[in-house]
MDTraj code that builds the backbone (N, CA, C; nanometers):
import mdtraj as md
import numpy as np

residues = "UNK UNK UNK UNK UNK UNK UNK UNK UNK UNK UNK UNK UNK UNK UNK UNK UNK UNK UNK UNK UNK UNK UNK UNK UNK UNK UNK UNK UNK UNK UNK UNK UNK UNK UNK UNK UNK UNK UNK UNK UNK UNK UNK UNK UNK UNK UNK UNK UNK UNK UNK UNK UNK UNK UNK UNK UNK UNK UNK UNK UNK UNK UNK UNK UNK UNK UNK UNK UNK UNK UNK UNK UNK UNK UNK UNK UNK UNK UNK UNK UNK UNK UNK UNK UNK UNK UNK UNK UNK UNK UNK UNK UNK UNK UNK UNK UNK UNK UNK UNK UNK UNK UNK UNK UNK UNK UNK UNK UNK UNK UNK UNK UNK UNK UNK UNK UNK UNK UNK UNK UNK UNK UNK UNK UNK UNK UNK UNK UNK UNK UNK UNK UNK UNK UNK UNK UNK UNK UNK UNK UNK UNK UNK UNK UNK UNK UNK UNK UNK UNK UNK UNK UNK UNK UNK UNK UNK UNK UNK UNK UNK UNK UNK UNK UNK UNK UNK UNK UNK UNK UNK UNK UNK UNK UNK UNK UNK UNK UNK UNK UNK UNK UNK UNK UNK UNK UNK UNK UNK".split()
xyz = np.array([
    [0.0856, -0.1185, 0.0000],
    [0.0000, 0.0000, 0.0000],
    [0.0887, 0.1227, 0.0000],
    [0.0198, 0.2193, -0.0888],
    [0.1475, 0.3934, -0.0779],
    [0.0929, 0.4061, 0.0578],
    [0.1893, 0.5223, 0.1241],
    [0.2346, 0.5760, 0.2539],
    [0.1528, 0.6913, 0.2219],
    [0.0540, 0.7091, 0.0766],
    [-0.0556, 0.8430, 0.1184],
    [-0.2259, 0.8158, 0.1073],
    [-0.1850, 0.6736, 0.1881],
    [-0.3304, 0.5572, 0.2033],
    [-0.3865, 0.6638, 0.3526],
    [-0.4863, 0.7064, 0.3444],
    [-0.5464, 0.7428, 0.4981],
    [-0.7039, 0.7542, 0.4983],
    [-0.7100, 0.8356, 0.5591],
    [-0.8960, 0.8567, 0.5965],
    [-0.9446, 0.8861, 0.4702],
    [-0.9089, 0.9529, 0.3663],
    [-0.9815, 0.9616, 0.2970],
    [-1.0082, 0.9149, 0.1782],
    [-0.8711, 0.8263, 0.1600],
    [-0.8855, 0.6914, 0.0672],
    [-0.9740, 0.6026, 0.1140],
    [-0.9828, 0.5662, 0.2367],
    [-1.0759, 0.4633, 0.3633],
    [-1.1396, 0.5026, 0.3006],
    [-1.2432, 0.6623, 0.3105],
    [-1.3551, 0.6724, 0.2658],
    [-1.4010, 0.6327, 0.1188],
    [-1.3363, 0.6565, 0.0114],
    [-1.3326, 0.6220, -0.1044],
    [-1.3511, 0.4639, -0.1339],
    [-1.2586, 0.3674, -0.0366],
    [-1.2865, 0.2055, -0.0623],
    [-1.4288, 0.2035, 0.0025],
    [-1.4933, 0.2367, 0.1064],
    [-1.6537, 0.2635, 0.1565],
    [-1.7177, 0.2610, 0.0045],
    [-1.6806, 0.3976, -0.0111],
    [-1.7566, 0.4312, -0.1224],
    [-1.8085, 0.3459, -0.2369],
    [-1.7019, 0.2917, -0.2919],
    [-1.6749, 0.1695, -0.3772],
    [-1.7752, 0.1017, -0.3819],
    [-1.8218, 0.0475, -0.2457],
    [-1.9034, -0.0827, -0.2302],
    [-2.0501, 0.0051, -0.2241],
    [-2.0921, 0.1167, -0.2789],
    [-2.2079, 0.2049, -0.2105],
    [-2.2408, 0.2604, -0.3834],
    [-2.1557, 0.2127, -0.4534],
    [-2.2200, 0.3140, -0.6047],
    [-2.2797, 0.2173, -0.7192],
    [-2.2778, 0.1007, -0.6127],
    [-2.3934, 0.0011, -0.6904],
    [-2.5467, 0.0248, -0.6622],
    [-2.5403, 0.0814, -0.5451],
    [-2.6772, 0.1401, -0.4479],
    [-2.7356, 0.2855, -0.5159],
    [-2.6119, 0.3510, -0.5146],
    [-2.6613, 0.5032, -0.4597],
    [-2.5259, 0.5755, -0.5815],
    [-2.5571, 0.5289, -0.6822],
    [-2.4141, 0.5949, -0.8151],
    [-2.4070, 0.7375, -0.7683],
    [-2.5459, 0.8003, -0.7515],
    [-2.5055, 0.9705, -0.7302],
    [-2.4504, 1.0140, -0.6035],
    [-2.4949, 0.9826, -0.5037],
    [-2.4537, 1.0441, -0.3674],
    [-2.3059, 1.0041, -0.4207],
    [-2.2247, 0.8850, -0.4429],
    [-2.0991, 0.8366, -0.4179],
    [-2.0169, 0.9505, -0.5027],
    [-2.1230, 0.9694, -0.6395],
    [-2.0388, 1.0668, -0.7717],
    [-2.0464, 1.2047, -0.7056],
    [-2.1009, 1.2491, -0.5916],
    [-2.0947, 1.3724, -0.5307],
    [-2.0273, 1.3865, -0.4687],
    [-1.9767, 1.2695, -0.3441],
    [-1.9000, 1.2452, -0.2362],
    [-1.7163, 1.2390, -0.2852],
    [-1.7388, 1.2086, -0.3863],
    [-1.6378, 1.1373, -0.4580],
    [-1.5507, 1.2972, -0.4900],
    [-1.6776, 1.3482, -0.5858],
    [-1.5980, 1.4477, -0.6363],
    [-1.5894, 1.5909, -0.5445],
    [-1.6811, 1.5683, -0.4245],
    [-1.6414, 1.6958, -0.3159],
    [-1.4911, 1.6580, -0.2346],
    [-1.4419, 1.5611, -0.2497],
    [-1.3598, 1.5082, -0.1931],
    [-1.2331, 1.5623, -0.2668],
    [-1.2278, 1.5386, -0.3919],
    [-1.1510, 1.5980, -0.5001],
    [-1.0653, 1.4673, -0.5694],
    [-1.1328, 1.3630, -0.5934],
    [-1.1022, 1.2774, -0.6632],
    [-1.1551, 1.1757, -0.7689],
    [-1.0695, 1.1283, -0.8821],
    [-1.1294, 1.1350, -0.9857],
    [-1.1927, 0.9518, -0.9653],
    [-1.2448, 0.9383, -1.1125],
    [-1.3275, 0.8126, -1.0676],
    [-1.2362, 0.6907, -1.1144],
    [-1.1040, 0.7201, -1.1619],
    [-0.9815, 0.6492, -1.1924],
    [-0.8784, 0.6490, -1.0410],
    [-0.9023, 0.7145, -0.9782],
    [-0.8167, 0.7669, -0.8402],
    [-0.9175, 0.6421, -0.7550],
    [-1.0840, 0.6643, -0.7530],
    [-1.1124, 0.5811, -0.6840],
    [-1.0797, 0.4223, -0.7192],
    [-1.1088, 0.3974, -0.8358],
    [-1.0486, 0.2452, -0.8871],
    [-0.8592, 0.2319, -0.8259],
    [-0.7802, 0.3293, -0.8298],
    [-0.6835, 0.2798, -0.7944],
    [-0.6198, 0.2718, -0.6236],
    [-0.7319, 0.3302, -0.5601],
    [-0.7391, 0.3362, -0.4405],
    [-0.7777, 0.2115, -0.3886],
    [-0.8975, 0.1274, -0.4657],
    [-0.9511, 0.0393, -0.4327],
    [-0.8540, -0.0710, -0.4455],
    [-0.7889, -0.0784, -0.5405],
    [-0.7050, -0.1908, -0.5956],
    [-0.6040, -0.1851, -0.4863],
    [-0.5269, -0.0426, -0.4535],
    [-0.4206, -0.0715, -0.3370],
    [-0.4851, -0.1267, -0.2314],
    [-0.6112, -0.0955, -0.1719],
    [-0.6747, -0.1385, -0.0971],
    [-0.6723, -0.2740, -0.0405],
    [-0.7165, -0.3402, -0.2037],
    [-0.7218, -0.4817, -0.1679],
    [-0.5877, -0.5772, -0.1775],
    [-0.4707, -0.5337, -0.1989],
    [-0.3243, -0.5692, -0.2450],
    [-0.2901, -0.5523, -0.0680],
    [-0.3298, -0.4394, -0.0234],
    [-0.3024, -0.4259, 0.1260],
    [-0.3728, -0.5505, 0.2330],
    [-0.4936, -0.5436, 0.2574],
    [-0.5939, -0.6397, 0.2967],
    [-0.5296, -0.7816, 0.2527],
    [-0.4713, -0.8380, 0.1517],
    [-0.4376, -0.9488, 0.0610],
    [-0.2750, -0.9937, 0.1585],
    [-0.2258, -0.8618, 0.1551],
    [-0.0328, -0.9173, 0.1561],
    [-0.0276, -0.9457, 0.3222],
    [0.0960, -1.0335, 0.3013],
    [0.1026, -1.1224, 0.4396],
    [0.1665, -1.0359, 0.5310],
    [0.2833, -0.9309, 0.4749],
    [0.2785, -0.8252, 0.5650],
    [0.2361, -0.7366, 0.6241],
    [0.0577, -0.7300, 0.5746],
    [0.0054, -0.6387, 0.6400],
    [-0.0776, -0.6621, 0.7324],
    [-0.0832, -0.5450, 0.8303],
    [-0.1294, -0.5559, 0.9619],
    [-0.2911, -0.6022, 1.0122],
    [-0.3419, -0.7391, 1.0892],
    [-0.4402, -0.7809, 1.0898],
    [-0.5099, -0.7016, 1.2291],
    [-0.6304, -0.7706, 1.2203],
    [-0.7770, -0.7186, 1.2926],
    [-0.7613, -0.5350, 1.3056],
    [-0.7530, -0.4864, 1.4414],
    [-0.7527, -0.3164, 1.4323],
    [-0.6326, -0.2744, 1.4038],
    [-0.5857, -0.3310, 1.4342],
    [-0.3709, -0.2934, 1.3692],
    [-0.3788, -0.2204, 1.2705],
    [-0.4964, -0.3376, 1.1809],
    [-0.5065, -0.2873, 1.0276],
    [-0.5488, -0.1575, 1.0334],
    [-0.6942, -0.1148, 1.0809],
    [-0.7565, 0.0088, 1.0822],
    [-0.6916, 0.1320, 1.1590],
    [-0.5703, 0.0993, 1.2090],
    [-0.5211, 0.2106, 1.2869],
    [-0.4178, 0.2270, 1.1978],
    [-0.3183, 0.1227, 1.1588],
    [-0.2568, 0.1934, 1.0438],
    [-0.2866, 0.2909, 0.9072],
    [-0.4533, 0.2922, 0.9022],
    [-0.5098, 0.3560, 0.8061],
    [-0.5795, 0.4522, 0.8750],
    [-0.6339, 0.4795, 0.9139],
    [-0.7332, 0.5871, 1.0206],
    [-0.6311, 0.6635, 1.1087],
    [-0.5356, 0.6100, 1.1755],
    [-0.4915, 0.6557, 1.2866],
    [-0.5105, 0.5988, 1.4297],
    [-0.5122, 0.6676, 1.5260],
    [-0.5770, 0.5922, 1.6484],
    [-0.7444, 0.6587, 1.6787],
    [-0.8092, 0.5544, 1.7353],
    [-0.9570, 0.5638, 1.7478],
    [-1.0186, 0.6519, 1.8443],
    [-1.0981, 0.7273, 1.7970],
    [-1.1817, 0.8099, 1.8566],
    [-1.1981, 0.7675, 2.0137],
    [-1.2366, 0.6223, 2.0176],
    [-1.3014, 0.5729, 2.1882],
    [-1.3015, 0.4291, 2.1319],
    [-1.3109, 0.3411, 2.2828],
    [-1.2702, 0.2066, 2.2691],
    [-1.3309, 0.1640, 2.3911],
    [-1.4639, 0.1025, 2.3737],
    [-1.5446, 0.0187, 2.5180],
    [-1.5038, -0.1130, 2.4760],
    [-1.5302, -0.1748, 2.6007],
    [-1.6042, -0.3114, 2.5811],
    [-1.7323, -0.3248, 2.6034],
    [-1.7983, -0.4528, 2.5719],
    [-1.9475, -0.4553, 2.5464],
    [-1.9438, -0.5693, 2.5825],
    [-2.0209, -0.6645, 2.6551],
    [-2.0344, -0.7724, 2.7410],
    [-2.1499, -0.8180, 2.6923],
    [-2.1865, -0.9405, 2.5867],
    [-2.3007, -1.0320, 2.5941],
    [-2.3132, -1.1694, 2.6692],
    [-2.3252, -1.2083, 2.7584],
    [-2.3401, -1.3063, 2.8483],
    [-2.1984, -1.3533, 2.9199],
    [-2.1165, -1.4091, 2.8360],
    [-1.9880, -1.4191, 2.8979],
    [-1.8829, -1.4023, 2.8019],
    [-1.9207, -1.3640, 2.7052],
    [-1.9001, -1.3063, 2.5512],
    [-1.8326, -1.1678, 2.5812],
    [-1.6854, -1.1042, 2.6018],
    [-1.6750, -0.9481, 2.6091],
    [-1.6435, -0.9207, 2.4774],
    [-1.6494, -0.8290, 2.3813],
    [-1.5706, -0.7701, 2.2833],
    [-1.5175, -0.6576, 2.2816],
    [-1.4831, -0.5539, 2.2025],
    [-1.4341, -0.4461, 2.2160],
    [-1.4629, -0.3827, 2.0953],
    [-1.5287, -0.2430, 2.1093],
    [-1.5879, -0.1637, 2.0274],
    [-1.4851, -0.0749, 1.9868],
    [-1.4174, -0.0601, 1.8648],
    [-1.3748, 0.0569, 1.8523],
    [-1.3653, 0.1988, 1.7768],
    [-1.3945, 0.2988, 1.7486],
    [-1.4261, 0.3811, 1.6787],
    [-1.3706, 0.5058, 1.5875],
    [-1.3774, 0.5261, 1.5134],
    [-1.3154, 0.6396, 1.4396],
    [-1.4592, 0.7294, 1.3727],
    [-1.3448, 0.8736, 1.3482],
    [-1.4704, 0.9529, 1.3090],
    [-1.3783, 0.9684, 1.1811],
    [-1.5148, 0.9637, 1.0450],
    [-1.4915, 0.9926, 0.9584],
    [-1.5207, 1.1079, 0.8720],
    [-1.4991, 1.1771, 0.8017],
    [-1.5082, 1.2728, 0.7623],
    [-1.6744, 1.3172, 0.7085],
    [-1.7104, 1.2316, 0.5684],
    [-1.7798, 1.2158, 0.5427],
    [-1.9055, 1.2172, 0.5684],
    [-1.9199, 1.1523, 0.7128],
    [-2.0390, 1.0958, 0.7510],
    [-2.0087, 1.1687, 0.9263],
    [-2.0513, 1.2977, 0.9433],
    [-1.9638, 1.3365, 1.1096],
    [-2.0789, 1.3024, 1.1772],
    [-2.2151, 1.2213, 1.1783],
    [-2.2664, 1.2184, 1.2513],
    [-2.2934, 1.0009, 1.3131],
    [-2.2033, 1.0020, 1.2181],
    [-2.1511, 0.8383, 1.2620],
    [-2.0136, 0.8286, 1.2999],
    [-2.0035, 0.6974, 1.3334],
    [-1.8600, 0.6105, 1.3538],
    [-1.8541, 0.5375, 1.2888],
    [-1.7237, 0.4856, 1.2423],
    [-1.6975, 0.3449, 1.2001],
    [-1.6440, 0.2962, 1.3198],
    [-1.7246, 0.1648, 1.3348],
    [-1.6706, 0.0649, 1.4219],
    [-1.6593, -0.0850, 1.3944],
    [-1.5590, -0.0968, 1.4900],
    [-1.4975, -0.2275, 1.4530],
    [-1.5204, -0.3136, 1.5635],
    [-1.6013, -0.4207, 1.5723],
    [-1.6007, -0.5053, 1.6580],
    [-1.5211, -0.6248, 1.7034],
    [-1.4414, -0.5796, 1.7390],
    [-1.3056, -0.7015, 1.7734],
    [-1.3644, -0.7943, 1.8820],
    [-1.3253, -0.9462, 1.8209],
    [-1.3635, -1.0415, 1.9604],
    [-1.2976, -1.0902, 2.0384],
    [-1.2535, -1.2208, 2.1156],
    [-1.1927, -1.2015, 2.2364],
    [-1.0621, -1.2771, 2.1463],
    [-1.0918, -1.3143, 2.0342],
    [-0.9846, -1.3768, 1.9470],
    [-0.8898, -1.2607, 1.8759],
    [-0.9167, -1.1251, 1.9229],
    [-0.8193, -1.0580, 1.8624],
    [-0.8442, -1.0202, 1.6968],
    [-0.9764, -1.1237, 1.6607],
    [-0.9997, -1.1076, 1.5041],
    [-1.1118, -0.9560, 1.4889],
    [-1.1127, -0.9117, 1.4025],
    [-1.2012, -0.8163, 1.3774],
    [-1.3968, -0.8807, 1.3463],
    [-1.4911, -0.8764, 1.3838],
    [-1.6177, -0.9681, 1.3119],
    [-1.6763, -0.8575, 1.2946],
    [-1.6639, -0.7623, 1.2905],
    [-1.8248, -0.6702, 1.2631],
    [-1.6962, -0.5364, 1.1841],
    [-1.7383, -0.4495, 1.0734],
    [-1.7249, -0.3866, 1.0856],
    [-1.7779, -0.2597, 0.9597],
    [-1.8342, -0.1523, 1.0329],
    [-1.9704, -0.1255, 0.9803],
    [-1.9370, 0.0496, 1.0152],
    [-2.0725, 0.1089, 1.0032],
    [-2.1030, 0.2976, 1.0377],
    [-2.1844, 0.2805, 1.1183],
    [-2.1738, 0.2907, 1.2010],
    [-2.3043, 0.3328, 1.3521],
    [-2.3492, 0.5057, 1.3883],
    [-2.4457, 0.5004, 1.4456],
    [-2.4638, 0.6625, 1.4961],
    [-2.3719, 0.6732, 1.6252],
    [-2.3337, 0.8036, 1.6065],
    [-2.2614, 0.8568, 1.7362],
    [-2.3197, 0.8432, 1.8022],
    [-2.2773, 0.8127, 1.9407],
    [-2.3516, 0.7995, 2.0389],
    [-2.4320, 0.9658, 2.1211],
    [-2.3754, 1.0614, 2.0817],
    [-2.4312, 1.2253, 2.0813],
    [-2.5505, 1.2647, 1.9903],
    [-2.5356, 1.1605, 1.8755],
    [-2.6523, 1.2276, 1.7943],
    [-2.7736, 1.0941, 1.7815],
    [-2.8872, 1.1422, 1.6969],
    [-2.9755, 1.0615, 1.6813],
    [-3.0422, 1.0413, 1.5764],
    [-3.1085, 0.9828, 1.5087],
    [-3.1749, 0.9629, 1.3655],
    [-3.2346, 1.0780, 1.3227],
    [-3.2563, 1.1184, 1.1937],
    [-3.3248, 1.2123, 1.1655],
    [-3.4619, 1.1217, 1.1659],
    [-3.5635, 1.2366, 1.1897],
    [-3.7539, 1.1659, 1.1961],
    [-3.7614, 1.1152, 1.0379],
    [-3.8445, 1.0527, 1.0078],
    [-3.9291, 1.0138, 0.9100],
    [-4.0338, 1.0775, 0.9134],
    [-4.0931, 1.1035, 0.7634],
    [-4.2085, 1.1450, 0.7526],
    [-4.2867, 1.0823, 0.7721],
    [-4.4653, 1.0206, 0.8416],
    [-4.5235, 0.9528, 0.8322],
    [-4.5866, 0.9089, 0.6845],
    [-4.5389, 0.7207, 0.6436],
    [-4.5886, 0.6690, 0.5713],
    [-4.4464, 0.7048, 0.4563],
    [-4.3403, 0.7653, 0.5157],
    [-4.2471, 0.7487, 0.3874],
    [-4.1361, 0.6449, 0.4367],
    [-4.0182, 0.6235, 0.3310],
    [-3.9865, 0.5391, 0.3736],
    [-3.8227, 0.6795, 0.4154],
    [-3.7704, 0.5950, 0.5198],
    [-3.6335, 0.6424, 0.5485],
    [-3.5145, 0.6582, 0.4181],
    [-3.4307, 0.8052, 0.4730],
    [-3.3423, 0.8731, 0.2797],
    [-3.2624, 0.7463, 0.3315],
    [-3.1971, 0.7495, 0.1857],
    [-3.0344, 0.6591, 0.1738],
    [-2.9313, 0.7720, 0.2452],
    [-2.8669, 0.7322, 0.2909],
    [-2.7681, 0.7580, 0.3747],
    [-2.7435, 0.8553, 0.4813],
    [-2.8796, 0.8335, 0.5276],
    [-2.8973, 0.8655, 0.6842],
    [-2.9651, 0.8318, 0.8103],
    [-2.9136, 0.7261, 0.7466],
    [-3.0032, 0.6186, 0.8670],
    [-2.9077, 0.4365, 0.8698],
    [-2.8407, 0.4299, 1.0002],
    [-2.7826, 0.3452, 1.0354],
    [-2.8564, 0.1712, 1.0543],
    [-2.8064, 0.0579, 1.0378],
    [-2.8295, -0.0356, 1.0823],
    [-2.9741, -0.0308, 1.1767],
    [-2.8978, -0.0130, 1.3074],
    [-2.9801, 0.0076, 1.4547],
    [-3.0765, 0.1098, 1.4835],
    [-3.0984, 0.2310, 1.3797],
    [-3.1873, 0.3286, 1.3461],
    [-3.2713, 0.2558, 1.3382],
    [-3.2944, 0.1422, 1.2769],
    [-3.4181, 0.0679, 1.1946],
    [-3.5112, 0.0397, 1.3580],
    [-3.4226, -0.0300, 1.4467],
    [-3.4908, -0.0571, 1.5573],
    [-3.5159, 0.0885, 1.6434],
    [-3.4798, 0.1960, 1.6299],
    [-3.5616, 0.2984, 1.6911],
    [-3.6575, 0.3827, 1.6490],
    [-3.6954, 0.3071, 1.5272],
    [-3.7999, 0.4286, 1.4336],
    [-3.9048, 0.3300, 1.3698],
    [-3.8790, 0.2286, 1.3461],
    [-4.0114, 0.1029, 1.3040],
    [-4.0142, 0.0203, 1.3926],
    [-4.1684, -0.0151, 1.4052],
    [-4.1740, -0.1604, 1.4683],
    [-4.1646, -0.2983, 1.3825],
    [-4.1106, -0.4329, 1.4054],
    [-4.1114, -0.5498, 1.3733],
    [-4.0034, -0.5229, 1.2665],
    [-3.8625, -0.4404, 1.3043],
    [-3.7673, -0.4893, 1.2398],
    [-3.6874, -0.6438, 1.2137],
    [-3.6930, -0.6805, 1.1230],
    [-3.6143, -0.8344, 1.1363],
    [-3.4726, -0.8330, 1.0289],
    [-3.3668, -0.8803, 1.1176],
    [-3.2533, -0.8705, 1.0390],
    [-3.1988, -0.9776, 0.9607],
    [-3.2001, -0.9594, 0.8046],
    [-3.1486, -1.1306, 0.7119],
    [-2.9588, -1.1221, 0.7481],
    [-2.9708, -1.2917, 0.6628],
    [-2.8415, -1.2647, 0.6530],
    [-2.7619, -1.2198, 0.5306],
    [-2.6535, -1.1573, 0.6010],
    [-2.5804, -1.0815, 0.4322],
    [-2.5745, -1.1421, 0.3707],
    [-2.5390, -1.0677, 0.2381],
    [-2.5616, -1.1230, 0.1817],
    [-2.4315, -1.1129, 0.0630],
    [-2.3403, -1.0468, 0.1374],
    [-2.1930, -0.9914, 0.0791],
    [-2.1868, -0.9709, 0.2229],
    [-2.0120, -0.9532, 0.2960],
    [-1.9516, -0.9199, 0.3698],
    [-1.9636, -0.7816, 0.4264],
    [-1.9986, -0.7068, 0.3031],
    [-1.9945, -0.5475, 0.3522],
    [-2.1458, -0.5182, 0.3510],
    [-2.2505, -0.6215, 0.3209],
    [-2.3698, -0.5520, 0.3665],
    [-2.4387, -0.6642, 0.4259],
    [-2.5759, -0.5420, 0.4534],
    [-2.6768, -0.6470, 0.5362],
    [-2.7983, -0.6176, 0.5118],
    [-2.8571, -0.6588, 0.5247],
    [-3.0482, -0.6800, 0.5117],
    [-3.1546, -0.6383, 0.6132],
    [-3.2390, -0.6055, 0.5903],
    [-3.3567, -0.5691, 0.7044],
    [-3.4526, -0.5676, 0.6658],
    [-3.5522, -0.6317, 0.7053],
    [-3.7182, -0.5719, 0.6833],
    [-3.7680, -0.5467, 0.8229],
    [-3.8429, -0.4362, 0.7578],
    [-3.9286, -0.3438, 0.9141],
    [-4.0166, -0.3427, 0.8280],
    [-4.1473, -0.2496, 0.9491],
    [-4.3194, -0.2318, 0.8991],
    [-4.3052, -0.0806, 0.9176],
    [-4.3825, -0.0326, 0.8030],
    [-4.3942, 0.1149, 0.8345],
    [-4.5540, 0.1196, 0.8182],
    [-4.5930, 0.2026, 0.9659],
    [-4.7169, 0.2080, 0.9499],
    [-4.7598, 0.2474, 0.8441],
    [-4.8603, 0.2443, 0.8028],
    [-4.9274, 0.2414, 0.6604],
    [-5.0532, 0.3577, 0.6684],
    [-5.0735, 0.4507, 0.8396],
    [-5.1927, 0.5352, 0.8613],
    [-5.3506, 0.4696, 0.8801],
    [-5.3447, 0.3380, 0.8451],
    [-5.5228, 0.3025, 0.8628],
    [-5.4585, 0.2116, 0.9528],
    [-5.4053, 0.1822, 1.0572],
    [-5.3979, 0.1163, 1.1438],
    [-5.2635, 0.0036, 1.1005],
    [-5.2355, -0.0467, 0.9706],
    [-5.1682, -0.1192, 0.9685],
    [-5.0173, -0.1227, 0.9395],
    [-4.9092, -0.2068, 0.8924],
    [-4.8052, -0.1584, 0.8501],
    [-4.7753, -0.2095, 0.7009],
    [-4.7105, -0.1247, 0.6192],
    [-4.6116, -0.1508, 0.5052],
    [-4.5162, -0.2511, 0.5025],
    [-4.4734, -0.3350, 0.4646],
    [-4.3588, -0.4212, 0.5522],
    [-4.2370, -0.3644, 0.3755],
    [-4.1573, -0.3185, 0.4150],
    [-4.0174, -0.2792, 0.4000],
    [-3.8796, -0.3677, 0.4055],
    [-3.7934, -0.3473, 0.2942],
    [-3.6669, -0.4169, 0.2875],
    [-3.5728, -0.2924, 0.2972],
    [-3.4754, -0.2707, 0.3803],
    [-3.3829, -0.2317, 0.3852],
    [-3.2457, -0.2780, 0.3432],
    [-3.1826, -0.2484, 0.2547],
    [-3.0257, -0.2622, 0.2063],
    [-2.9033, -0.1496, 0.2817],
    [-2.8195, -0.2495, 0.3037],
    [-2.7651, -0.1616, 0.3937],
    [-2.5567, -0.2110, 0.3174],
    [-2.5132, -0.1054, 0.3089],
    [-2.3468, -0.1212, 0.2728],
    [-2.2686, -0.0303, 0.3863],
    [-2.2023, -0.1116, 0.4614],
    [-2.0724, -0.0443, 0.5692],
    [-2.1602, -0.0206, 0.6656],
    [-2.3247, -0.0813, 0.7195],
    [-2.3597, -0.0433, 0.7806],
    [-2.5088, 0.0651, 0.7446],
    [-2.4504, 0.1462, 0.6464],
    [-2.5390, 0.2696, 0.6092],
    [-2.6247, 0.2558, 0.5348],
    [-2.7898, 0.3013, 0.5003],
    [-2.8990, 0.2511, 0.4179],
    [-2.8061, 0.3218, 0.2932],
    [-2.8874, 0.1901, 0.2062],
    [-2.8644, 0.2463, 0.0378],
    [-3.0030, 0.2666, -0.0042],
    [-3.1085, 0.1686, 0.0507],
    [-3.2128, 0.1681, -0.0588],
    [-3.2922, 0.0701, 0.0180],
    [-3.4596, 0.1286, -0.0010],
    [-3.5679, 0.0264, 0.0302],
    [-3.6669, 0.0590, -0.0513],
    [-3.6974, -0.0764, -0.0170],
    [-3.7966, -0.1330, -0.1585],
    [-3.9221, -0.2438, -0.0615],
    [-3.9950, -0.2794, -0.1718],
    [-4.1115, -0.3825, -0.0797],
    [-4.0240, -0.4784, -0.0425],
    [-4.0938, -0.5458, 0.0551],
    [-4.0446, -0.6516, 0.1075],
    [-4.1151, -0.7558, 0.0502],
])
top = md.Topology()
chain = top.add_chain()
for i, resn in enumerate(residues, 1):
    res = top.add_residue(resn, chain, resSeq=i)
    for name in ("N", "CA", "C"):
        top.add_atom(name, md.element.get_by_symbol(name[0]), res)
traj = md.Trajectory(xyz[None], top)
């Protein structure tokens, strides 16, 4: 990997996996950033040559050699299960984190855009559905009822269907697509 790999190449390999979803936001993001759509292909490629080679650094090692050091770092305790949350702020997106869920194996298993823990979802309109890319994973469970989560269906994304009330008493039932964590796109379920 070049030595001028950082946050905002990171953001660009994100990106990558998000302009199958959402071509315009990425062609906006892309080019407020100030890079071309040949810069992002070759960003991506070092990307994965990095991720690939045996010298390079595994689970958060990896993400700190690229990010820097992390915003904040809990642990999170499910039964006898601890892991460790860790976070960076990215440019792009200042009202999330990227986090990385490291397990007790030192391996990385989760790693995605969450809401800051300071901020909170923007509302929905009643009976619409939630924009692409402002609304997290775990948003889904604070703004619809009978969210249910599939399994990915690629590494970098994930699935959801929720009910959006529908106004005569009942609900819409909704698919959510989600890349790095962040909505791209919903459609019927």
């Amino acid at each position: 990997m070049t030595g001028t790999f950082g946050v905002e190449e990171f953001q660009l390999v994100l990106l990558r996996r998000m302009a199958d979803f959402q071509p315009v936001l990425v062609e906006h993001a892309r080019g407020g950033m100030g890079f071309s759509v040949g810069d992002m292909r070759q960003v991506n490629a070092d990307w994965q040559r990095f991720v690939r080679s045996r010298s390079a650094p595994r689970g958060v090692a990896r993400l700190r050699a690229v990010l820097g050091p992390q915003e904040s770092v809990r642990e999170q305790r499910s039964g006898d299960l601890v892991c460790r949350l860790h976070h960076w702020v990215l440019p792009l997106w200042p009202e999330l984190r990227f986090e990385a869920v490291e397990g007790p194996d030192r391996g990385v298993w989760q790693e995605w855009l969450v809401r800051a823990p300071e901020t909170s979802p923007p509302p929905v309109a009643p009976g619409a559905d939630p924009a692409p890319w402002a609304y997290v994973v775990s948003d889904l469970e604070r703004l619809f009822p009978e969210v249910r989560h599939l399994p990915e269906d690629a590494p970098s994304r994930w699935i959801s269907r929720f009910g959006v009330p529908d106004g005569q008493g009942g609900l819409r039932h909704r698919r959510a697509c989600f890349v790095h964590g962040l909505l791209q796109d919903v459609t019927d379920a």
